[in-house]
C-alpha positions as CSV (number, residue, x, y, z in Angstrom):
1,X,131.9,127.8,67.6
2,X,128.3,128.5,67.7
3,X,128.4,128.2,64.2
4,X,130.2,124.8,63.7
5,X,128.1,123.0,66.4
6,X,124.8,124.1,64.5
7,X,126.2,122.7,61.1
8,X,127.5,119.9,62.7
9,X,123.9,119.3,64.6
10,X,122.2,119.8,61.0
11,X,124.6,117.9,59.3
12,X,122.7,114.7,60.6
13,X,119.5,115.1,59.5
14,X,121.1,113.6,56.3
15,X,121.3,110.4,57.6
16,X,119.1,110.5,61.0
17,X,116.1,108.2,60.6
18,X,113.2,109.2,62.6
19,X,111.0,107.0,64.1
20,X,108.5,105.7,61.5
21,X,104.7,105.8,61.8
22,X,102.2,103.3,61.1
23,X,100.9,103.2,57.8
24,X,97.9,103.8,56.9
25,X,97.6,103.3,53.1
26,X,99.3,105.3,50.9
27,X,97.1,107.9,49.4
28,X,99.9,110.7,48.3
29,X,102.6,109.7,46.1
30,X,105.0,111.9,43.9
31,X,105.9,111.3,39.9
32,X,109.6,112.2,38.4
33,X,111.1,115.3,39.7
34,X,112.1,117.8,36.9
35,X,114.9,120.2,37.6
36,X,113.2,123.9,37.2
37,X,116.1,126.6,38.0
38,X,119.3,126.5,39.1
39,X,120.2,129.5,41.4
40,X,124.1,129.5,40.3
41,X,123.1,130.6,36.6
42,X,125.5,133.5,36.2
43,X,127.3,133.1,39.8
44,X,131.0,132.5,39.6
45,X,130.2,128.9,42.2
46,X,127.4,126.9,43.0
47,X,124.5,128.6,44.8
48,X,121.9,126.4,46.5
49,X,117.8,126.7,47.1
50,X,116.4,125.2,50.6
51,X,113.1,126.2,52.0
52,X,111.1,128.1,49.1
53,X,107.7,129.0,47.9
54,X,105.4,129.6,44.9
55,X,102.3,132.2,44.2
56,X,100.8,133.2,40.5
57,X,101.4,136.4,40.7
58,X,100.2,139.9,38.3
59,X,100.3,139.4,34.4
60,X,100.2,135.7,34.6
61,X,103.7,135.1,35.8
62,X,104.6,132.6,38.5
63,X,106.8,133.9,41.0
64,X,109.3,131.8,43.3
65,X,110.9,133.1,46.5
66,X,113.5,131.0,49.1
67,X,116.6,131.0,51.1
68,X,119.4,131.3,48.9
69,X,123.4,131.0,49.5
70,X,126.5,130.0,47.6
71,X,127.8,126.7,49.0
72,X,128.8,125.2,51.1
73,X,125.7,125.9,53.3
74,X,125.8,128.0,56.3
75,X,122.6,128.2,57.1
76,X,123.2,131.5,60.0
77,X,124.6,133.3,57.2
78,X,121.6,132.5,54.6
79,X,121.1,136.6,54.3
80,X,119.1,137.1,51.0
81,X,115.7,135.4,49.7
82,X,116.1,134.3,46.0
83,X,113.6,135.7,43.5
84,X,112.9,133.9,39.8
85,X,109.7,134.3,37.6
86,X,108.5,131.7,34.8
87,X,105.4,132.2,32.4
88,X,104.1,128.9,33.1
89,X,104.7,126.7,35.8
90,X,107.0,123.9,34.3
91,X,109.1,126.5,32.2
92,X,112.6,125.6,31.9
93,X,114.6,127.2,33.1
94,X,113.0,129.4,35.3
95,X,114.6,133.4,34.9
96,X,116.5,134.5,37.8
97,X,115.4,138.0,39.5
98,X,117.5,140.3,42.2
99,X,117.3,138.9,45.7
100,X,113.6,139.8,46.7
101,X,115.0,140.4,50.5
102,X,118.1,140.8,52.0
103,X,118.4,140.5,56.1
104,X,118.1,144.1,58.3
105,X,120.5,143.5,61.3
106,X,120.1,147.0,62.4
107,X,117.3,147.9,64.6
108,X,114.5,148.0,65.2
109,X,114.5,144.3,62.9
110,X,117.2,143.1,64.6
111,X,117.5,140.0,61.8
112,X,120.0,137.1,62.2
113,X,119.2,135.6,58.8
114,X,116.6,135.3,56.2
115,X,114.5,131.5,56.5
116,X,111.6,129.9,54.9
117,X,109.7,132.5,53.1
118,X,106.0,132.0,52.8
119,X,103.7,134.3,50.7
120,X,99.9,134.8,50.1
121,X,97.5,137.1,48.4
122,X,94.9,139.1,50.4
123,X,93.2,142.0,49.5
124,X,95.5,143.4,46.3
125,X,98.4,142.9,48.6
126,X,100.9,140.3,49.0
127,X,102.2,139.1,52.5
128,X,105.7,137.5,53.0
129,X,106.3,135.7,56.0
130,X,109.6,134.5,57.2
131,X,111.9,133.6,59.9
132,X,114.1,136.3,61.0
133,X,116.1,134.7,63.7
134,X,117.6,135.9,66.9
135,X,120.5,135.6,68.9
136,X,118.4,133.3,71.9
137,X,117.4,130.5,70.2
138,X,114.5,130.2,72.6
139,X,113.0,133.5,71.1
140,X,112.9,133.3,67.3
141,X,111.2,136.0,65.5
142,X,109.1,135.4,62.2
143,X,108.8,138.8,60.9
144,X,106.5,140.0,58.1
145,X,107.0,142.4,54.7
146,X,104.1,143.2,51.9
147,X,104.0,143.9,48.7
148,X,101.7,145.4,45.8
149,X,103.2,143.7,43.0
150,X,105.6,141.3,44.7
151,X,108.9,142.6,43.6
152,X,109.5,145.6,45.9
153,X,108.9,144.2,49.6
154,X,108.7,146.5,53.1
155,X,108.7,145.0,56.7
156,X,105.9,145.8,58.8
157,X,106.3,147.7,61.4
158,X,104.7,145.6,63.9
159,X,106.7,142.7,63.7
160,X,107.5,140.2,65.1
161,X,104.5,138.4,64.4
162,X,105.5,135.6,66.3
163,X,108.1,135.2,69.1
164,X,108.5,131.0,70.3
165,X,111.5,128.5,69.9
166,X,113.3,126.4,70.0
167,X,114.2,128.1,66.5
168,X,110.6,128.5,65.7
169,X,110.4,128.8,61.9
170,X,109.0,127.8,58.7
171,X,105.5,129.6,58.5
172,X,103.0,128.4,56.6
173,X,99.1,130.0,56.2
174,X,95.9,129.3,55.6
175,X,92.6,130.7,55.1
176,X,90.2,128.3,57.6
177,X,86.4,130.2,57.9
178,X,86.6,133.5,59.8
179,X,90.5,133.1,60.6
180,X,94.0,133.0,58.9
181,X,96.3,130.0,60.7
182,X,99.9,130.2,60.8
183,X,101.7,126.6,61.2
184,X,105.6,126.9,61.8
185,X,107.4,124.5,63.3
186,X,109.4,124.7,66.9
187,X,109.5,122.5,69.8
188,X,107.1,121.5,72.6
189,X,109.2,123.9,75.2
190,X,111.2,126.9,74.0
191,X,114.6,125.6,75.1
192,X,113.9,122.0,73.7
193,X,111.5,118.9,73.7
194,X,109.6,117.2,71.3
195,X,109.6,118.6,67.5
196,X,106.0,119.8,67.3
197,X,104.2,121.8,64.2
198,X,102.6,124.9,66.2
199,X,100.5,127.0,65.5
200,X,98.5,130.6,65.5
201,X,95.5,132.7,64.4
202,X,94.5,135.6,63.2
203,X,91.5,137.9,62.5
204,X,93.9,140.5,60.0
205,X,97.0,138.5,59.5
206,X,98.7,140.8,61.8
207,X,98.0,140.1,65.3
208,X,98.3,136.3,66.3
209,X,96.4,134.2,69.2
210,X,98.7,132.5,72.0
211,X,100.0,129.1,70.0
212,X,98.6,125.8,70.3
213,X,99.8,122.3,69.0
214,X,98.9,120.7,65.7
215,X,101.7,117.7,66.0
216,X,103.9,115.9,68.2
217,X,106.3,114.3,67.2
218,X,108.2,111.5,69.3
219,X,111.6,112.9,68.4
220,X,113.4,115.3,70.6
221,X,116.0,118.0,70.1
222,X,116.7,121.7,69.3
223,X,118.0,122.2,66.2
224,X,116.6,120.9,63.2
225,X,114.5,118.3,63.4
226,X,111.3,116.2,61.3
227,X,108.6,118.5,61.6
228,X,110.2,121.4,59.4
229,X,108.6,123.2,56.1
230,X,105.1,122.1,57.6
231,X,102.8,122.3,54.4
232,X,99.1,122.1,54.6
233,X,96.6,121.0,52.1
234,X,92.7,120.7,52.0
235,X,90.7,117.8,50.2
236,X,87.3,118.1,50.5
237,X,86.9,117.7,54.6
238,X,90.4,116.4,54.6
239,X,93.6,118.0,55.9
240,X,97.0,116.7,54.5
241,X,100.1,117.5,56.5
242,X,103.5,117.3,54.3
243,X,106.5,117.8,57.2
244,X,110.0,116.5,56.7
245,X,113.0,116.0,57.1
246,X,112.0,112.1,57.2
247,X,113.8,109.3,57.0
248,X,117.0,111.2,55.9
249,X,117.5,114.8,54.4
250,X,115.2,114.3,51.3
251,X,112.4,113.1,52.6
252,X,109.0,114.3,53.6
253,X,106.1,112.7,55.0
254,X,102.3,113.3,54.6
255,X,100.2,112.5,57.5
256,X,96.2,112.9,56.9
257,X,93.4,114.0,59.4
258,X,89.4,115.5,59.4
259,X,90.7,118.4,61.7
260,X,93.0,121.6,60.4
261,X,94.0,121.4,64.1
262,X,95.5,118.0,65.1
263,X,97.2,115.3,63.1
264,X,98.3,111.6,64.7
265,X,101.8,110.3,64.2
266,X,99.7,106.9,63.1
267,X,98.2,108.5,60.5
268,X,100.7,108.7,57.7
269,X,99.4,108.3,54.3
270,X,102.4,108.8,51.9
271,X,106.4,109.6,51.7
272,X,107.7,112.0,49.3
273,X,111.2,111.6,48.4
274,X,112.2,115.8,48.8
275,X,113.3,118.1,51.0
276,X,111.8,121.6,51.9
277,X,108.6,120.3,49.8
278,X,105.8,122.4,48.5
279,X,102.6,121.8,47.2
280,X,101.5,123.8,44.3
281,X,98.2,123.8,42.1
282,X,98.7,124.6,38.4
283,X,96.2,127.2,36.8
284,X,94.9,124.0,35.0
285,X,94.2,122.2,38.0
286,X,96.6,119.6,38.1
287,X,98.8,119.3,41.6
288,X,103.3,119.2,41.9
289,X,105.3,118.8,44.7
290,X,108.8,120.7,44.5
291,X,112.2,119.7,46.2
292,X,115.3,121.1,47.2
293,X,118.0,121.9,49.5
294,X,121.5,121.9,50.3
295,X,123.9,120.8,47.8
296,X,120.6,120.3,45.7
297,X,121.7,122.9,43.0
298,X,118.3,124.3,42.3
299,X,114.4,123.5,42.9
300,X,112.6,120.5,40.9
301,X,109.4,119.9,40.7
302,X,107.2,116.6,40.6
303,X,103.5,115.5,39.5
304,X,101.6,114.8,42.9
305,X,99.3,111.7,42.9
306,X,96.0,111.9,44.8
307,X,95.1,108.4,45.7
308,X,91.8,109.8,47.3
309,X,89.2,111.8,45.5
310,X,89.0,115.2,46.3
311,X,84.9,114.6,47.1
């Protein structure tokens, strides 16, 4: 039953409308998406991307990781992380790789599922974060794995990195002066509340401060909700916040603000028309926004428009 009531509660963020904010101008807009891989090449059915991410990796290859699962989705039995590889960027089709991760439900990881892989680069080494899960919703782990070359991936043994609900998920990082920030998104009280982006920091980018709050949203609920796949992006002294689902299941809004730390709810600059997106700079310089999700068949990827110079 527990799994049917949290399909059925997801389910609706296809056709939930959240309360709108204010416009500011529109500074962010997104060009024609371009399907890049499909993750059913060589499957028997259709397979399905949702929350995903990109990173250059060694001998100029681009690597992509995110949940992955035949459909229908069931998104407490998402157990494996997709893996596929490209030369460039906007190769098509992208080549599909083993599954980069597959969930560890024995102790001491304890994993319900596999969510929302995020990676970075630091030091030689590459650092996956993700949401593990856990059987109280009010105590979601998001664990950690490195990797040297980013095909062959081993959890650390100090995870969790971060315990919070309700269903915290979804990390994001970045680099801001002396500190690493993780954003994920959870809720303003472990058992429910307002759909906030929290988030932590770090010194090493293994132990994590107490959490603070970058967002509130007006909304309230438990699962799901609009301040999922949280993506930050910096533009000279400005911080762009891309969270969605908004204004139905493929839909993210970008909200803008001076401080890394704290965006308004009145200060939405731009709605891109994608689920799960990510940001990604091209080795030439030139920004894309990707979509997915459920029933999406595969990622695609978009030209971003900056109507704001980046000085």
């Amino acid at each position: 039953m527990k799994t049917l009531s949290f399909l059925g509660v997801l389910a609706l963020l296809s056709v939930q409308a959240p309360l709108i904010a204010d416009t500011t101008g529109i500074l962010v807009e997104a060009g024609a998406f371009t399907k890049i891989y499909d993750p059913g090449v060589g499957e028997d059915e259709a397979w399905y991307i949702n929350d995903h991410c990109f990173i250059p990796g060694p001998n100029n290859r681009w690597h992509l990781f995110g949940i992955t699962r035949e459909e229908p989705a069931s998104p407490i039995d998402e157990d494996h992380f997709a893996h596929a590889t490209a030369a460039s960027l906007l190769q098509r089709p992208w080549t599909k790789q083993p599954f980069a991760l597959t969930v560890a439900p024995e102790a001491p990881w304890n994993e319900e599922h596999l969510w929302a892989p995020h990676v970075i680069k630091h030091d030689d080494l590459y650092y996956m974060y993700y949401c593990a899960g856990d059987r109280d919703h009010t105590r979601y782990k998001i664990h950690l794995a490195t990797s040297p070359d980013l095909e062959t991936w081993t959890r650390h043994p100090k995870n969790p990195m971060v315990v919070d609900g309700f269903d915290a998920r979804d990390p994001f990082i970045l680099r801001i002066g002396e500190q690493w920030v993780m954003y994920y998104t959870a809720n303003s009280r472990p058992e429910g509340g307002n759909h906030i982006v929290a988030y932590v920091t770090s010194k090493d980018l293994i132990s994590w401060s107490d959490r603070k709050v970058a967002f509130t949203d007006p909304a309230e609920g438990t699962y799901g909700g609009p301040t999922e796949s949280p993506f930050i992006v910096q533009r000279a002294d400005r911080y762009y916040l891309f969270i969605g689902p908004r204004g139905g299941y493929d839909g993210t809004d970008v909200f803008v603000s001076d401080s890394p730390f704290h965006w308004e709810f009145k200060d939405k600059v731009g709605h891109i028309p994608a689920h799960a997106a990510e940001v990604i700079q091209d080795t030439d310089g030139k920004w894309y926004v990707s979509r997915s999700g459920w029933g999406r068949g595969g990622v695609y990827l978009a030209p971003l428009i900056w109507k704001e110079p980046a000085e």
